[in-house]
C-alpha positions as CSV (number, residue, x, y, z in Angstrom):
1,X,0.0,0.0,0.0
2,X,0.9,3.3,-1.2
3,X,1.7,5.6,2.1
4,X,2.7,9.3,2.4
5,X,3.7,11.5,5.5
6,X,1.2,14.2,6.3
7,X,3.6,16.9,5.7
8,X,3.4,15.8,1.6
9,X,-0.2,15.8,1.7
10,X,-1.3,18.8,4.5
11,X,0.3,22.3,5.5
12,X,0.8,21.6,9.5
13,X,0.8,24.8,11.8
14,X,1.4,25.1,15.1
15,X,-1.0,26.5,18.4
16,X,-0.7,30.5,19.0
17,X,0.4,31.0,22.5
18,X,-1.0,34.9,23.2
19,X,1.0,36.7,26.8
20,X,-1.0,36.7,29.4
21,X,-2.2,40.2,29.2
22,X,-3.9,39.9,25.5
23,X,-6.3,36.7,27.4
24,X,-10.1,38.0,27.9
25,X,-12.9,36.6,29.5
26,X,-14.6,37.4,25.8
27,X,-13.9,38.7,22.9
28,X,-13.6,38.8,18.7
29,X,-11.7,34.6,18.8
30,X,-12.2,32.1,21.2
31,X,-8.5,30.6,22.3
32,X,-9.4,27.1,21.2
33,X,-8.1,24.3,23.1
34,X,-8.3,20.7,23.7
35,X,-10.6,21.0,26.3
36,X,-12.9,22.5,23.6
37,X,-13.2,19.2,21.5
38,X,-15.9,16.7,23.0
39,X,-17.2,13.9,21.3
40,X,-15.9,15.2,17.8
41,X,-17.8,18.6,18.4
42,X,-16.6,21.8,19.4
43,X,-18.2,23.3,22.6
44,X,-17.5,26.4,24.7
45,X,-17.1,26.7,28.5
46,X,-17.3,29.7,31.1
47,X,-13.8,28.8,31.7
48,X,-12.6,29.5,28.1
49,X,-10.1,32.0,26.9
50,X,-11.3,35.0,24.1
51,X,-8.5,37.4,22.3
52,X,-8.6,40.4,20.4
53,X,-7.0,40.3,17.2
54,X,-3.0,40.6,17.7
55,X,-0.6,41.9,14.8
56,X,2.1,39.0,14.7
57,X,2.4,36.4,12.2
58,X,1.8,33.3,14.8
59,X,-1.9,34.6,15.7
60,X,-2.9,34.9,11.9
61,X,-2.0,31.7,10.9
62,X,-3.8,29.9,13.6
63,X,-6.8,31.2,12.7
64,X,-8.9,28.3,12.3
65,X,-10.4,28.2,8.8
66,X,-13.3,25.5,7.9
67,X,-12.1,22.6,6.6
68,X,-8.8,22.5,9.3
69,X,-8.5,19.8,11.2
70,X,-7.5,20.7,14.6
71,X,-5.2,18.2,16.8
72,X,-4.7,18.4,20.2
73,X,-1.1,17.8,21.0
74,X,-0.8,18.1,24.8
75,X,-0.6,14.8,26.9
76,X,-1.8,11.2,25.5
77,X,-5.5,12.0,24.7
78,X,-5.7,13.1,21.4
79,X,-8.5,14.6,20.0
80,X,-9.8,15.6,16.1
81,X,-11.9,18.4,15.3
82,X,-12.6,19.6,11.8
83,X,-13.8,23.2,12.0
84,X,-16.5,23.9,10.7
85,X,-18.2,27.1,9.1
86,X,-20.5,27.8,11.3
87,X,-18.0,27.2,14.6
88,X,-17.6,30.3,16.5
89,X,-14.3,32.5,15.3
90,X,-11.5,31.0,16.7
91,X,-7.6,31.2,17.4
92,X,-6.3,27.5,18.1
93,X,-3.8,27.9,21.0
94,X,-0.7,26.4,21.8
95,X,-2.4,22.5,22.9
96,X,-3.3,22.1,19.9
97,X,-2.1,21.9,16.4
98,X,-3.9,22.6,12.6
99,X,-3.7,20.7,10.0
100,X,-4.3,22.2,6.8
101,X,-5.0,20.7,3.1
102,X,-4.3,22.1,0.4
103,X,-5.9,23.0,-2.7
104,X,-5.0,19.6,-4.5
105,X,-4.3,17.8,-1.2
106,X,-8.1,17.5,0.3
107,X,-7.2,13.2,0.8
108,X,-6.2,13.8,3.9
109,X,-9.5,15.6,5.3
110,X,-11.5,12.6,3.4
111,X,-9.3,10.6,5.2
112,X,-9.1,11.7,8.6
113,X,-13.1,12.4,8.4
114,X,-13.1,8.4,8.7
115,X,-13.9,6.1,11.9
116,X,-10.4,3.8,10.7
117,X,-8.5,6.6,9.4
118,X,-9.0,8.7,12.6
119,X,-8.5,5.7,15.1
120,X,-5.2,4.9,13.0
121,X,-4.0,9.0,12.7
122,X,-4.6,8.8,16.9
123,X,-2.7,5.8,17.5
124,X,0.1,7.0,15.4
125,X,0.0,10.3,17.0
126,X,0.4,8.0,20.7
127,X,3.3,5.9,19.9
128,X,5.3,9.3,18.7
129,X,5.2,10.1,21.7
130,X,5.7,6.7,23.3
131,X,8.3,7.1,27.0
132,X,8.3,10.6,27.3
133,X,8.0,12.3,30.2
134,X,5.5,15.1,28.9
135,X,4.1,13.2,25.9
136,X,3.4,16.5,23.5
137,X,3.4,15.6,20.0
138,X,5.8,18.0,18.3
139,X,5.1,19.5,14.6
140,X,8.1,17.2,13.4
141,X,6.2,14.7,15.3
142,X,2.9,14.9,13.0
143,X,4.8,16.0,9.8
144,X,6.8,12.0,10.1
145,X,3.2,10.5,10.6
146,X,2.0,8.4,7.9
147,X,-1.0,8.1,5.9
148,X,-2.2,5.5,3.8
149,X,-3.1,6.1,0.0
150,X,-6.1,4.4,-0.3
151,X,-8.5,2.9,-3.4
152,X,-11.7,6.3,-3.5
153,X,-13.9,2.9,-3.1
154,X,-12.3,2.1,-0.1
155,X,-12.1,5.3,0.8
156,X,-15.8,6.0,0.6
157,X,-17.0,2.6,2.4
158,X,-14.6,3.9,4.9
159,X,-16.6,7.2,5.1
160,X,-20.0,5.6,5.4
161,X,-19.5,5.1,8.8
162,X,-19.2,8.6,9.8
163,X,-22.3,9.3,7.4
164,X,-24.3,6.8,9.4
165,X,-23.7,7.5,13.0
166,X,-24.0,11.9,12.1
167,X,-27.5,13.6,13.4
168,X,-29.8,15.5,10.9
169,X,-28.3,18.9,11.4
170,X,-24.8,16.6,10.9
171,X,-26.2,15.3,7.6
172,X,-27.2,18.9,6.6
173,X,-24.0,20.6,7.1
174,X,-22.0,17.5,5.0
175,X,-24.3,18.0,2.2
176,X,-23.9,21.6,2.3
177,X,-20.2,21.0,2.4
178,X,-20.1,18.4,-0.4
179,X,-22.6,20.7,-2.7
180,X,-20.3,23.8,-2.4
181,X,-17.9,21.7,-4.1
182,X,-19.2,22.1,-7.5
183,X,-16.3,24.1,-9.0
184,X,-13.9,21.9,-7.0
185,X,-16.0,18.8,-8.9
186,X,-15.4,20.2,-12.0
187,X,-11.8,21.0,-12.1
188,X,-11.0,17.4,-10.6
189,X,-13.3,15.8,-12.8
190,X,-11.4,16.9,-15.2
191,X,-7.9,16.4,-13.4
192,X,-9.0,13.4,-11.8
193,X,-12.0,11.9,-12.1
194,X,-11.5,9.2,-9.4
195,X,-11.7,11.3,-7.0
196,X,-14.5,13.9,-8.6
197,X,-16.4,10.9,-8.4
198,X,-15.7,10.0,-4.6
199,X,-16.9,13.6,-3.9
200,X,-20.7,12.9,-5.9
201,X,-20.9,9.3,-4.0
202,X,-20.3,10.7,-0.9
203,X,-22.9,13.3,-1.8
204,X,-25.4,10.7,-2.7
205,X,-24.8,8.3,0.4
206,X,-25.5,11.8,2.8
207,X,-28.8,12.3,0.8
208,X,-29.5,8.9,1.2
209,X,-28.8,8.9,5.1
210,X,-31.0,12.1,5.7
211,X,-34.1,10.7,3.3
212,X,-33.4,7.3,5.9
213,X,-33.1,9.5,8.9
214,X,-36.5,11.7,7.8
215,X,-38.4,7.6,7.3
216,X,-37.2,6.6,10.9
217,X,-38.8,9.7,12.2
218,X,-42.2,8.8,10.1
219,X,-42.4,5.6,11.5
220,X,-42.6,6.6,15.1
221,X,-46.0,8.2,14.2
222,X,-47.7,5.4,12.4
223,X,-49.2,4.3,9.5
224,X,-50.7,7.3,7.5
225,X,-52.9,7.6,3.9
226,X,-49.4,8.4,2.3
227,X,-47.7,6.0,4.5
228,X,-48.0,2.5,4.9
229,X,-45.8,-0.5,6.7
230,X,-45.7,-4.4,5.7
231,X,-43.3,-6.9,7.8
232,X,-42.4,-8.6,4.7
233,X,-42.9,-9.6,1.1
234,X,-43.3,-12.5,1.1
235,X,-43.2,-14.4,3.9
236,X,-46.1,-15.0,6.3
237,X,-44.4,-14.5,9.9
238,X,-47.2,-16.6,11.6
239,X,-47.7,-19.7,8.9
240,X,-43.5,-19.5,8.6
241,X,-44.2,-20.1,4.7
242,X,-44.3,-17.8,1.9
243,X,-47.3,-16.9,0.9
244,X,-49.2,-15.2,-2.2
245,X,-51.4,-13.5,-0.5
246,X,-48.5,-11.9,1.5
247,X,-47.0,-10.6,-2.2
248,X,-50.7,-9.7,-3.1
249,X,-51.0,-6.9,0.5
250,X,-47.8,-5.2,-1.2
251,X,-49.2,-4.7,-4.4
252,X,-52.4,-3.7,-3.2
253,X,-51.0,-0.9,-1.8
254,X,-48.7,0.4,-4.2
255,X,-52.3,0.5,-6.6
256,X,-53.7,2.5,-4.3
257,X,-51.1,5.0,-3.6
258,X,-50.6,4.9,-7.3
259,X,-54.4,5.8,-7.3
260,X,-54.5,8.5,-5.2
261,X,-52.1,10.5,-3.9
262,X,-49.0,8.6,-4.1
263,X,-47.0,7.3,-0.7
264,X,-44.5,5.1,1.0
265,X,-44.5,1.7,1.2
266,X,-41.9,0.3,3.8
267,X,-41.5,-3.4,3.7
268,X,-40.0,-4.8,6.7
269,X,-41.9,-2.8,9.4
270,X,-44.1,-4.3,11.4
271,X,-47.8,-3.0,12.3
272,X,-46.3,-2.0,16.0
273,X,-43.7,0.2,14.3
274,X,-40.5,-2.2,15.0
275,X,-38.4,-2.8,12.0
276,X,-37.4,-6.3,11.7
277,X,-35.6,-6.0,8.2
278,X,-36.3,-8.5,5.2
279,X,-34.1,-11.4,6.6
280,X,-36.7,-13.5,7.0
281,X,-37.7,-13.5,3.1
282,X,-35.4,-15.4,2.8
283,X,-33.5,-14.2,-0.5
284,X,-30.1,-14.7,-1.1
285,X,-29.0,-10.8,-1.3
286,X,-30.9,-7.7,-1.5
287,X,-30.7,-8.0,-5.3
288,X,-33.1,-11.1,-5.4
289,X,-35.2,-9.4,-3.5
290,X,-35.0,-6.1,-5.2
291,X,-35.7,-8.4,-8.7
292,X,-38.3,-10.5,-7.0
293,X,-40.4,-6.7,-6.1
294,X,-40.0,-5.7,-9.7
295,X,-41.6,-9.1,-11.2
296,X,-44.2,-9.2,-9.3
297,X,-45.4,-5.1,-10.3
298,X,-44.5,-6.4,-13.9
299,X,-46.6,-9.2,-13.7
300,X,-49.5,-8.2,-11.6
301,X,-50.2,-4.3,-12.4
302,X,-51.0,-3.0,-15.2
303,X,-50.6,-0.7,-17.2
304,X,-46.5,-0.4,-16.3
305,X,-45.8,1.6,-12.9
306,X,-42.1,1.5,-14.0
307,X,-42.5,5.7,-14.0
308,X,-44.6,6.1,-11.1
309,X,-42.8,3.7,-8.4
310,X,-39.4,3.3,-7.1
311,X,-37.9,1.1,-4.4
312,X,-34.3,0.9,-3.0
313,X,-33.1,-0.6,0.0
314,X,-32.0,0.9,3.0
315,X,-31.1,0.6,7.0
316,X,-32.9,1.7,9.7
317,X,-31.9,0.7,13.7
318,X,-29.3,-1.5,11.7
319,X,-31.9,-3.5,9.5
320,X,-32.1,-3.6,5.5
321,X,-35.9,-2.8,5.0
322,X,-37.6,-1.8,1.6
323,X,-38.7,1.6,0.6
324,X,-41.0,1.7,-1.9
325,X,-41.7,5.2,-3.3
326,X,-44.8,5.3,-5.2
327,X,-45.9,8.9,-7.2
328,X,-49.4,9.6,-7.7
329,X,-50.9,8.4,-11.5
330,X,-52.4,11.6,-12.9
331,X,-53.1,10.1,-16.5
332,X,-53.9,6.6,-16.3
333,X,-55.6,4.6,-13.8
334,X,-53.9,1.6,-12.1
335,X,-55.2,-2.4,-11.6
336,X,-54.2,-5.3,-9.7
337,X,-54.3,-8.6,-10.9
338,X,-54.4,-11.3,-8.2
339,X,-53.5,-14.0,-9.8
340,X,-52.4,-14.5,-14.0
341,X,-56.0,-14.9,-15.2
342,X,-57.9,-13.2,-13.0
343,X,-59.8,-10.0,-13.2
344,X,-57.9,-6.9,-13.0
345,X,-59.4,-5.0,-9.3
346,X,-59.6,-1.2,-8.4
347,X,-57.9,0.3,-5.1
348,X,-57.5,3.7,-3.6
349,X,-56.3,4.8,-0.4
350,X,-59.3,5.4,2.2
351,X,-56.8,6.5,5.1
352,X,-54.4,4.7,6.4
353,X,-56.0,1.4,4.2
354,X,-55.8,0.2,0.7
355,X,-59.9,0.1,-0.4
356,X,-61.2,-1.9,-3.5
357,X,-63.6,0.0,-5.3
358,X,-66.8,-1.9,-6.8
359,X,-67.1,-1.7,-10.8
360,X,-69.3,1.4,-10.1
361,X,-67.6,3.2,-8.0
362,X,-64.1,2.6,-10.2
363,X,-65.8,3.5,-13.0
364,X,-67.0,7.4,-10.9
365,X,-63.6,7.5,-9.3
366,X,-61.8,7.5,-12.5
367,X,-63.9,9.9,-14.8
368,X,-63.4,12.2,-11.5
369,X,-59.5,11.8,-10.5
370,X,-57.4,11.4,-14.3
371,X,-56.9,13.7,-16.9
């Protein structure tokens, strides 16, 4: 494996150390210390440390600019913290060091943005110091540390982590970050499209994670007329067999939403709200199941939902469960076919319930409801 020092990839400055006199109890930059890293989030104290700006060069390049990852470098806790744009002004002091990529060099922030490549930067950063008396990490100290050039897949399976454990205002602020990017996308993608790409995956996996985060939220207040919830697709949990009729509730209800006013179907979600994932369907991979789903809406709906419904598969509370997006039909109405020669049947959503319609009634609904 390819490896560079951080020094070839990352500008490393040191901690601003103001005299005594220039410390206030507030003012323009907070003096940002270890102490102020928590958890991987920056947070202020009443015991903190303000200055004023100061005219030598040490203050103004410890500024800390978004994007920097701050390290703290006093004592054998080490800490990360990438500051962020929205962190209150600040002046990293002398605990502490910044490391800064540059313009091409942005790896290393991808990098140390990871759960492994953190845990190995930290652990590196501890045995540089191994046996000393006062174990400070010098700049020579992180300039000599090594970083692994890794594969953008690897990369970005690496980063996934990070994306799945951040909160919703988290989530928000990455894809803020990544969409900012677009000139930086373009200029790679044209310099290097390996890693233009890891930028617009990493982009799509934080959309992902906040559409996931926005469904776990839904399912805490039930079932809704745009919202429904079916423990499996196949599989009848009580018989322990698979089970048309099971495949048959699905379908049902993608009609009806299709019908209506479109939905979510989540598949894997029991009635009680739990989520106890599509394990117990018992396909192979998610892409039998995912193939299984589209034969059945091929063979048992007509005319073709192929523009009106999509499904993906994603995790909630750790569990693969099926989310089944379905767009209200505006020009054509939707049937269900129970079984290969059987007669096609009307449903609409009445609530939080998939209704049939009688002949009459399908035949009102539709002059009514399409264009």
């Amino acid at each position: 494996m390819q490896v560079k020092n951080l020094a070839e990839l990352a500008t490393i400055i040191p901690g601003f150390s103001p005299k005594p006199a220039e410390r206030r109890k507030g003012g323009a930059y907070l003096l940002l210390g270890g102490r102020n890293i928590k958890d991987g989030k920056l947070v202020t104290t009443a015991a903190d440390s303000y200055v004023d700006t100061i005219d030598r060069g040490s203050f103004r390049r410890a500024i800390a600019k978004p994007g920097d990852i701050v390290v703290s470098t006093l004592f054998d806790r080490r800490k990360l913290y990438r500051y962020a744009k929205n962190d209150p002004p600040s002046v990293v002091n002398n605990s502490c060091a910044i490391v800064r990529a540059g313009r091409d060099s942005d790896y290393v922030v991808s990098y140390l943005r990871t759960l492994p490549g953190e845990q190995d930067f930290l652990d590196k950063a501890i045995q540089a110091t191994a046996g000393r008396f006062i174990p400070r990490l010098s700049i020579s100290d992180l300039a000599s540390i090594q970083i692994p050039i890794l594969p953008v897949e690897e990369l970005g399976r690496l980063g996934d982590a990070n994306i799945e454990r951040a909160s919703g205002n988290e989530l928000l602020a990455i894809k803020t970050e990544l969409e900012s990017k677009d000139a930086e996308i373009e200029r790679l993608r044209q310099e290097n499209k390996e890693l233009a790409r890891f930028y617009e995956d990493r982009l799509h996996v934080v959309t992902e994670q906040l559409d996931t985060n926005t469904l776990a939220s839904r399912i805490t207040h039930g079932e809704t007329a745009s919202l429904e919830f079916k423990s499996s697709l196949r599989w009848n949990i009580k018989a322990e067999k698979n089970d048309k009729e099971i495949e048959n509730g699905v379908l049902r209800t993608i009609v009806a939403f299709c019908n209506t006013a479109g939905g979510d179907l989540l598949i894997g979600v029991a009635d009680d709200k739990s989520i106890v994932g599509v394990e117990h369907d018992g396909f192979p991979n998610e892409d039998k199941f995912l193939l299984h789903l589209r034969n059945l809406l091929v063979g048992r709906i007509e005319p073709s939902v192929a523009d009106l419904v999509d499904y993906e598969i994603v995790t909630i509370e750790g569990r693969p469960i099926c989310h089944v997006k379905c767009k209200q039909s505006k020009k054509k109405e939707i049937w269900f076919r129970p079984e290969k020669n059987s007669p096609e049947r009307f449903y609409v959503r009445h609530g939080p319930s998939s209704t049939e319609l009688s002949p009459r009634d399908a035949v009102a609904y539709i002059k009514g409801h399409f264009e």
